[in-house]
C-alpha positions as CSV (number, residue, x, y, z in Angstrom):
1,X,156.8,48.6,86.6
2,X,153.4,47.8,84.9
3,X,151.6,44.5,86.5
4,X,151.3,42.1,83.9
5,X,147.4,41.4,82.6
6,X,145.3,38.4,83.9
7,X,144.7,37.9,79.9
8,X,148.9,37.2,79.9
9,X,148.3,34.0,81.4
10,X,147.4,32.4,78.1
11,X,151.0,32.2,76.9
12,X,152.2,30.2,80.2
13,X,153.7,33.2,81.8
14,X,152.8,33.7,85.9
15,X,154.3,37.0,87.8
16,X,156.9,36.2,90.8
17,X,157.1,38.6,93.0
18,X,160.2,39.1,94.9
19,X,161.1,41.8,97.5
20,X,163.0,44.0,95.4
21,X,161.9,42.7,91.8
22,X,159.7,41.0,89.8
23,X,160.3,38.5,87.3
24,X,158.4,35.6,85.6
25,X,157.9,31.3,85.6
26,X,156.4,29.4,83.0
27,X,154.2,27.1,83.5
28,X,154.1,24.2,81.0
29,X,153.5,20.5,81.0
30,X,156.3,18.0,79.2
31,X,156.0,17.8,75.6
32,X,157.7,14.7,75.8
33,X,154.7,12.9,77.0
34,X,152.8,13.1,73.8
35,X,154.5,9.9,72.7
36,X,154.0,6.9,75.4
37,X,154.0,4.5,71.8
38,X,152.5,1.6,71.5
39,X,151.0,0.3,74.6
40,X,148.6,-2.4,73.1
41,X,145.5,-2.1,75.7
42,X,142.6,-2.2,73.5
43,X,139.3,-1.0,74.6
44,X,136.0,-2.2,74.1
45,X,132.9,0.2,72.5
46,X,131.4,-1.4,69.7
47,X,129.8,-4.6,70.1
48,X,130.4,-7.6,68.4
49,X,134.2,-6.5,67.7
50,X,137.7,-6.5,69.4
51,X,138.2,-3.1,71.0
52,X,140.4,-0.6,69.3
53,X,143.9,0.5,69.9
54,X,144.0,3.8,71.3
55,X,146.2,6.8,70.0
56,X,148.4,7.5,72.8
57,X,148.1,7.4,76.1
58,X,144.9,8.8,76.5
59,X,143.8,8.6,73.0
60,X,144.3,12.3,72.3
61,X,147.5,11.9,70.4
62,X,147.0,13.5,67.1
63,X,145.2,16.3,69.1
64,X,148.1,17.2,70.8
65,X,150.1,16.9,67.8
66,X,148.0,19.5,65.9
67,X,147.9,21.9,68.6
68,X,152.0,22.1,68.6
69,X,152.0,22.6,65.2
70,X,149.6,25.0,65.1
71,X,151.6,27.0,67.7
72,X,154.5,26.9,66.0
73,X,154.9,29.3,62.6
74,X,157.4,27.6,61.5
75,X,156.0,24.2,61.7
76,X,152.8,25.0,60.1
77,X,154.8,26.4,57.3
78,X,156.8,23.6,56.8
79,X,154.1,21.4,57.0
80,X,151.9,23.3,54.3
81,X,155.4,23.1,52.4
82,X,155.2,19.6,52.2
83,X,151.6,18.9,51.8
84,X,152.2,21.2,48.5
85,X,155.7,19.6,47.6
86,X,154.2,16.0,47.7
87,X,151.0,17.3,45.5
88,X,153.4,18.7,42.6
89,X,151.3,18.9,39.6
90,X,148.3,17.2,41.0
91,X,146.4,13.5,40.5
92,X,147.0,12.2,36.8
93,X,144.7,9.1,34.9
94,X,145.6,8.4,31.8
95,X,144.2,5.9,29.2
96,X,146.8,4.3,26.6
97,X,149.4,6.6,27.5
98,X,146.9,9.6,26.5
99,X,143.8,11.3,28.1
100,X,140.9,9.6,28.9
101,X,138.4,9.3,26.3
102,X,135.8,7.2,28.4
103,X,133.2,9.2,29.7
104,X,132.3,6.7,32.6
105,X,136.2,7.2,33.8
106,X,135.6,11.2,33.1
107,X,132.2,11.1,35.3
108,X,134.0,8.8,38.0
109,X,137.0,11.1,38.8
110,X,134.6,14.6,38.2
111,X,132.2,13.5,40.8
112,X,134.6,12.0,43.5
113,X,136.8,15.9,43.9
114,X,139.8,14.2,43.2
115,X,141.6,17.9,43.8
116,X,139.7,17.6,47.5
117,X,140.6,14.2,47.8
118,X,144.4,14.4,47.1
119,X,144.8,17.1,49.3
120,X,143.0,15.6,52.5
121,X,145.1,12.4,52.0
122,X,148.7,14.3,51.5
123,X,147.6,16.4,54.6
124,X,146.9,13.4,56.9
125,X,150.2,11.5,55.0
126,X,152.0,14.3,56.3
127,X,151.3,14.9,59.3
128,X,150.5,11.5,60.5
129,X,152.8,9.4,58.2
130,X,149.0,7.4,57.5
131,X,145.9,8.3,55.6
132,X,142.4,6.4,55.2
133,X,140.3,6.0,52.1
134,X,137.4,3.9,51.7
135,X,136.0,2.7,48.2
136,X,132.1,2.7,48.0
137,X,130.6,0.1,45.5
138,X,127.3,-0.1,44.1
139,X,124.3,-1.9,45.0
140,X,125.4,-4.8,43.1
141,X,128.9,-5.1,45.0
142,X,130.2,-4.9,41.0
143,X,132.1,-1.3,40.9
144,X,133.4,0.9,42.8
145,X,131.4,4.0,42.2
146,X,133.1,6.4,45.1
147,X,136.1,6.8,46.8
148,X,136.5,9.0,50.0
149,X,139.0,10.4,52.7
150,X,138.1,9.8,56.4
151,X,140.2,12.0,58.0
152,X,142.8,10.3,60.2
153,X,142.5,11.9,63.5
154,X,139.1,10.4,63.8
155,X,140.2,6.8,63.0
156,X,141.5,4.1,65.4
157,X,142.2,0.6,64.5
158,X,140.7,-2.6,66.0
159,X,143.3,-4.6,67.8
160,X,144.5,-7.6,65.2
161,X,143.1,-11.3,64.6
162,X,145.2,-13.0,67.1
163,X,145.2,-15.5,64.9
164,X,146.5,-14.4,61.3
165,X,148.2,-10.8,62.5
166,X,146.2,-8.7,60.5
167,X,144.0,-5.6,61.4
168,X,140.8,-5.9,60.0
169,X,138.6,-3.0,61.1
170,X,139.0,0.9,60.8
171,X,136.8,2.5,63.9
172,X,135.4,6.3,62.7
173,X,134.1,8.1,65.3
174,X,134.7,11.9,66.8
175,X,136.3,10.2,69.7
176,X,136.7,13.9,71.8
177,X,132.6,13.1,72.5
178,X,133.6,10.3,74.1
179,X,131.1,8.2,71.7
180,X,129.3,5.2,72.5
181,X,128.2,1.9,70.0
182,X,126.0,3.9,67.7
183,X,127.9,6.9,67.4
184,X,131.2,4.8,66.1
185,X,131.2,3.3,62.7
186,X,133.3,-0.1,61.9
187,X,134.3,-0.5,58.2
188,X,136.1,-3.4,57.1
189,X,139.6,-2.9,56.3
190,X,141.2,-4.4,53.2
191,X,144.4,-6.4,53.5
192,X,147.5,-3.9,53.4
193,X,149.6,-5.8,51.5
194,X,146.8,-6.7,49.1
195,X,144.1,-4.7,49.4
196,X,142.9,-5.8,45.5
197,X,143.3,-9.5,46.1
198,X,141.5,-9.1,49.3
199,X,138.8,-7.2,47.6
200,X,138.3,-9.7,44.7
201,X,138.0,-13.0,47.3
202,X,135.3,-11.0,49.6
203,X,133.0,-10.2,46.1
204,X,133.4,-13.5,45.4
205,X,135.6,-12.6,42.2
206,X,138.9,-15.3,43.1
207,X,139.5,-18.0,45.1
208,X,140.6,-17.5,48.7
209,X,144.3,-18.8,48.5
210,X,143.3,-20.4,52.4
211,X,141.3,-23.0,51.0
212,X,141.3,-22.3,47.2
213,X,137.8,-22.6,46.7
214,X,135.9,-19.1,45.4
215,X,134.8,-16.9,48.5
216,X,131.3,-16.1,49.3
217,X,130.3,-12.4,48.2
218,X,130.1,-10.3,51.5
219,X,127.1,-8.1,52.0
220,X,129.3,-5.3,52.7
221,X,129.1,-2.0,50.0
222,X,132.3,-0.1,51.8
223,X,135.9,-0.8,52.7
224,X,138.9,0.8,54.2
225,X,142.2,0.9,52.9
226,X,145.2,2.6,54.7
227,X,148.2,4.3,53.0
228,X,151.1,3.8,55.1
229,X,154.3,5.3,55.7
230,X,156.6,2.4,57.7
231,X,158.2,2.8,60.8
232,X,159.9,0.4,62.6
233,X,158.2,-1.5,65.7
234,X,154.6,-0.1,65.4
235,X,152.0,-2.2,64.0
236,X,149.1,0.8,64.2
237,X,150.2,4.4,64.6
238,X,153.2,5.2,63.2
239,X,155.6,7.5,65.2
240,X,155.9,10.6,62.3
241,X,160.1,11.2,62.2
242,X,159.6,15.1,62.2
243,X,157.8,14.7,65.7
244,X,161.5,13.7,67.5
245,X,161.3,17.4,67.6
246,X,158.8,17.1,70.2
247,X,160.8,14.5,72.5
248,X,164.5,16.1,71.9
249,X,162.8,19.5,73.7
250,X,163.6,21.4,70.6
251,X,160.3,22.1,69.7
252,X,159.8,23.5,73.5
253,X,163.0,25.9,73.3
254,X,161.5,27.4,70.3
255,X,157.9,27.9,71.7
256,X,159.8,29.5,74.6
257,X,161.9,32.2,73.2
258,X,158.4,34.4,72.3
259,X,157.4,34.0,75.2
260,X,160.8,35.5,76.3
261,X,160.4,38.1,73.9
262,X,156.2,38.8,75.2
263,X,157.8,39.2,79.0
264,X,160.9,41.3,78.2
265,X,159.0,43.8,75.8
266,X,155.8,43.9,77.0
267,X,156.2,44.0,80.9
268,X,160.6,44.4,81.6
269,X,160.4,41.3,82.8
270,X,163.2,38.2,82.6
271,X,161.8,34.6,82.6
272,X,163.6,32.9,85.3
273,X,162.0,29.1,86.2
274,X,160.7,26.6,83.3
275,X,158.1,24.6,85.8
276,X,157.0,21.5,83.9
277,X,154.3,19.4,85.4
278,X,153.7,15.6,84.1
279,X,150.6,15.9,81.9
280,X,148.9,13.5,85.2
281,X,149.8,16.0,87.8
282,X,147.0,17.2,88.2
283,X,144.8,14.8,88.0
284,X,146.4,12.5,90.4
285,X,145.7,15.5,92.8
286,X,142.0,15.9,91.9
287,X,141.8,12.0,92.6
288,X,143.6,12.5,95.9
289,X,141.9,14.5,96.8
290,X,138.5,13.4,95.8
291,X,137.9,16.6,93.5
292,X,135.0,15.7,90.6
293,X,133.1,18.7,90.2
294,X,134.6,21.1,86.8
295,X,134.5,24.4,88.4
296,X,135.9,22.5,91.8
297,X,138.7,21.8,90.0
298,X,139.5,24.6,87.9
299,X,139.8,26.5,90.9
300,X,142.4,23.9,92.9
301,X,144.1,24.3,89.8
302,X,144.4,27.9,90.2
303,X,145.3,27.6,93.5
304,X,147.9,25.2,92.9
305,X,149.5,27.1,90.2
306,X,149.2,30.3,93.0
307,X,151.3,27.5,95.4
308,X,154.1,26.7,93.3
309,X,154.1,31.0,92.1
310,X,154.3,31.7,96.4
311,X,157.0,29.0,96.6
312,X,159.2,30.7,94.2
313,X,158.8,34.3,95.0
314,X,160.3,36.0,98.2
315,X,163.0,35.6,100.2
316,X,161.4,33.5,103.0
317,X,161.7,31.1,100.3
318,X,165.5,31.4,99.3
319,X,166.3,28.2,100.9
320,X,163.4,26.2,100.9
321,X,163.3,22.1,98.8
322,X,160.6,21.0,97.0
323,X,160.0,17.6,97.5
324,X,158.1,15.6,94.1
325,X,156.6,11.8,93.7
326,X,158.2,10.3,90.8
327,X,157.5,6.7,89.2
328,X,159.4,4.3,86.8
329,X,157.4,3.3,83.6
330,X,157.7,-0.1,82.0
331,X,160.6,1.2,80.4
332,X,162.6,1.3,83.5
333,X,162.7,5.5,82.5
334,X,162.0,7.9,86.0
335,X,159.0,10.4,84.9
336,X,158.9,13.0,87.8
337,X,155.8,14.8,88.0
338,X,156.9,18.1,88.8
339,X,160.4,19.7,87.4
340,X,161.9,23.5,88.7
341,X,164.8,24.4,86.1
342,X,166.1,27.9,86.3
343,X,166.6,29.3,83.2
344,X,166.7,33.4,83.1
345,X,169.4,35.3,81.8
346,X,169.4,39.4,81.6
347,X,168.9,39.5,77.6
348,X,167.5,42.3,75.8
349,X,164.7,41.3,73.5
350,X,167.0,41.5,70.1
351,X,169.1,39.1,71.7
352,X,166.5,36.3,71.3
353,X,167.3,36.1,67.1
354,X,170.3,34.0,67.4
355,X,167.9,31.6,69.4
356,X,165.3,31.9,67.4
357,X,167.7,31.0,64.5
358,X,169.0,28.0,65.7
359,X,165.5,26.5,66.9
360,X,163.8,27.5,63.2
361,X,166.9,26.0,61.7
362,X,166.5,21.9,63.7
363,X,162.6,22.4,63.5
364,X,163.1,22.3,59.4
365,X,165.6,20.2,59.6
366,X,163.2,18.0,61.2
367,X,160.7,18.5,59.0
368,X,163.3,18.0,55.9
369,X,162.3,21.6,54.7
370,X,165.8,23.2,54.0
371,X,165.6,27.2,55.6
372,X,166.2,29.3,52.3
373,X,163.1,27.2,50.7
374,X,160.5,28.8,53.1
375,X,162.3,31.6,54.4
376,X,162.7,30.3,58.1
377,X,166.1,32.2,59.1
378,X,166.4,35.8,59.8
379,X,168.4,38.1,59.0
380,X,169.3,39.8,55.3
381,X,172.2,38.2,55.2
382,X,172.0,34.5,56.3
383,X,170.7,31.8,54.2
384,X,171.4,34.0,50.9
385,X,171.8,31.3,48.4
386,X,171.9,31.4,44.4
387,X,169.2,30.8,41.9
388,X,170.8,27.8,41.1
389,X,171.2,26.3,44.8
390,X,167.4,26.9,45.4
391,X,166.5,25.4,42.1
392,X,168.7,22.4,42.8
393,X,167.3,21.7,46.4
394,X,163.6,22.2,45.1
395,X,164.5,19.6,42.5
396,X,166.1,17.3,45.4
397,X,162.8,17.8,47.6
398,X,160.8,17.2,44.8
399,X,162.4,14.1,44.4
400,X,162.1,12.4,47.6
401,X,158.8,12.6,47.5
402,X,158.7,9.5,45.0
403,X,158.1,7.1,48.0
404,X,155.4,9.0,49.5
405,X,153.4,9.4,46.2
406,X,154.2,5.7,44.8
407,X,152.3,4.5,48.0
408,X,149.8,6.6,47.6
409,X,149.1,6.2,44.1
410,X,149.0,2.0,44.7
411,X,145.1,2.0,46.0
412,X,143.9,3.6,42.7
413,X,144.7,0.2,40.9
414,X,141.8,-1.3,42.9
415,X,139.9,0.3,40.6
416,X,141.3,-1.2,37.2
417,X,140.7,-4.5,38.8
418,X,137.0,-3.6,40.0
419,X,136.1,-1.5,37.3
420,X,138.1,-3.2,34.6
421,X,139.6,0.2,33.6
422,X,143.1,-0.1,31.8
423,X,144.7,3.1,33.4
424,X,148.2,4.6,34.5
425,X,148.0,6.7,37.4
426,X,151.2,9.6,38.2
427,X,151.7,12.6,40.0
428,X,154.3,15.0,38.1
429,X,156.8,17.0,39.6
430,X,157.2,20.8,38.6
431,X,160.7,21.4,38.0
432,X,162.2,25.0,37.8
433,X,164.3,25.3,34.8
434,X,167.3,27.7,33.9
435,X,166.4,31.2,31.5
436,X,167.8,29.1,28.3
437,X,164.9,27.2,28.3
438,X,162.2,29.8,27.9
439,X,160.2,29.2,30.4
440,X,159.8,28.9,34.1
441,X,159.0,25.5,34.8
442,X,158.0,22.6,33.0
443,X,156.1,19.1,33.8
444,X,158.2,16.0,34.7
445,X,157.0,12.5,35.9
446,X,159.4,10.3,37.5
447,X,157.3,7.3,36.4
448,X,158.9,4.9,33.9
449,X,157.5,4.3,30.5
450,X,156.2,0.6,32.1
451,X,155.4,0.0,35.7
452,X,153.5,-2.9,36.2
453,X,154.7,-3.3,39.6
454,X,151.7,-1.6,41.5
């Protein structure tokens, strides 16, 4: 039997050797630790401002979030699914019902990339269920004369005014440097529920509705305003629905069965243990045993890995118990550190596509992408469905993504009450159509003949 390649390690897979056999264990940490939610411990960086909530546990959240999905085929296809779904027929202005005819408005929406633009914020909408755009005015603190993305895995908010409830700075900083005061930027952040009548009292354009006396132009020329998907019981990251996934286990069965397949095929080989270790494992044993240097511990975690691979394999080790530390978190839950499941069986390789079927089919259902739309179910057979069906569940997706758009769409009025434009802002849906209409799709806004409601 071949030996497996040091190289092989990268997918999680260690060799057990037993007397007679060999067979495999993978090593993996809990993906249900990504989400710890909303512990509110804010920490301190920039002076002259409260500290900032971090994302996560350790503030490597969305990190760990992207490097799932970018794991995972069939997420990262689902997800570019729904980036394009919610951009339908792209960013629309119009001016009287008609296309613009000012050539300020032309020159404002040319220079600010609004095809860029859209695409960064449906991208960070999507996978984050938040985005963050900041309007730029000019010298004068009279129009707005840019409008940006700042990409959301590089924002964190300051903790809220104690006193009114409200979050009123944006921190943007490439927080994997570990940055210090100068390196983080703090831009003001406009009221979420009114981010226009905010912006009007701080350039001095309304009364403050505190006092009702007019406010006091600020000296600030930039401000942040967050698009924001609810979710119940978080005030500052919201908990993205599609990433249950990641705390049902699903999204861990599916990464597992190519591994399966990579052992099986490659080296004969069944995968018998799933050994997860609490994402503080090994750090608790670098700090107990006073380990600081990098390469130091690299190696004691190469030889710890090499423990738990000897403890498994042989017969000596039949009836041996492995004793592991566990601890209670404040939601009375018991997170062990270290968990042995056995989970081999003796199938073939081709046996894996009913598996495989099943996880694809709850990852898009997570992800609210139906199979036959992106072709995530195998087989020539399965998921065969009419013209008609696909046309009528495009049309359904296309649909639900009113919300999303209508609360992306609402910080682009800032600008008619800035600039004093007059404008109507949509995003169309493309709609498939049947053969009797002579062509394949056509142009359709959901958006009534008057909305004032924005």
């Amino acid at each position: 039997m071949s030996r497996i390649s040091e190289d092989f390690t990268s997918y999680g897979i260690h060799v057990i050797e037993g007397v007679n056999d060999k067979y495999a264990a993978v090593i993996t940490e809990d993906t249900r630790r990504i989400f710890d939610y909303e512990e509110v411990k804010p920490i301190e960086k920039k002076k002259g401002f409260r500290g900032y909530v971090p994302w996560g546990e350790d503030n490597e959240q969305p990190y760990l979030i992207l490097e799932k999905i970018r794991d995972d085929e069939v997420m990262s296809s689902n997800m570019w699914f729904n980036i394009c779904t919610a951009y339908g027929r792209g960013f629309q202005a119009k001016e009287n019902g008609g296309k613009i005819t000012s050539e300020e408005i032309k020159k404002f929406f040319r220079r600010n990339n609004m095809v860029k633009f859209w695409a960064e914020q449906f991208t960070d909408i999507k996978h984050f269920f938040f985005s963050v755009l900041v309007i730029i005015l000019d010298s004068e603190g009279k129009r707005v004369v840019q409008i940006r993305h700042k990409e959301a895995v590089n924002c964190r908010f300051e903790t809220c005014d104690p006193k009114t409830g409200k979050i009123e700075h944006i921190f943007f900083a490439n927080w994997k440097d570990n940055p210090d005061d100068t390196d983080i930027d703090a831009i003001p952040l406009l009221d979420e529920d009114n981010p226009v009548g905010d912006l009007l009292v701080r350039l001095g354009r309304e009364p403050d509705p505190k006092t009702g006396k007019p406010g006091t132009p600020v000296k600030d020329k930039m401000f942040a305003i967050v698009n924001r998907i609810p979710t119940p019981g978080l005030k500052y990251y919201p908990f993205p629905y599609y990433a249950s996934m990641f705390n049902s286990g699903w999204s861990k069965i599916k990464a597992m069965i190519p591994v399966a397949k990579i052992a099986k095929m490659t080296n004969g080989m069944v995968i018998k243990f799933l050994v997860e270790l609490h994402k503080d494992y090994f750090k608790k044993l670098f700090d107990t045993e006073g380990i600081t240097d990098p390469a130091k511990k690299k190696a004691r975690k190469t030889l710890e890995i090499k423990n738990i691979k000897d403890f498994l394999s042989g017969i000596d080790n039949q009836n041996k118990s492995w004793f592991s530390t566990y601890y209670i978190d404040p939601n009375g839950k018991e997170q062990k550190m270290v968990r042995i499941e056995r989970v081999g069986g003796e199938k073939e390789g081709g046996d894996y596509i009913e598996d495989a079927e099943e996880a694809a089919n709850i990852v898009c259902y997570a992800q609210g992408v139906h199979p036959s739309l992106i072709g995530a179910v195998p087989g020539k057979t399965k998921g065969s469905f009419s013209g008609s069906d696909k046309r009528e569940l495009f049309t359904m997706k296309q649909a639900l993504e009113k919300l999303t758009r209508d609360i992306m769409i609402r910080p682009f009025y800032v600008l008619n009450d800035i600039n004093g434009w007059d404008l109507e802002y949509d995003i169309p849906d493309l709609m498939l159509t049947t053969l009797d209409k002579k062509t394949d799709a056509e142009e359709v806004t959901s958006k009534p003949e008057s909305d004032d409601t924005k």
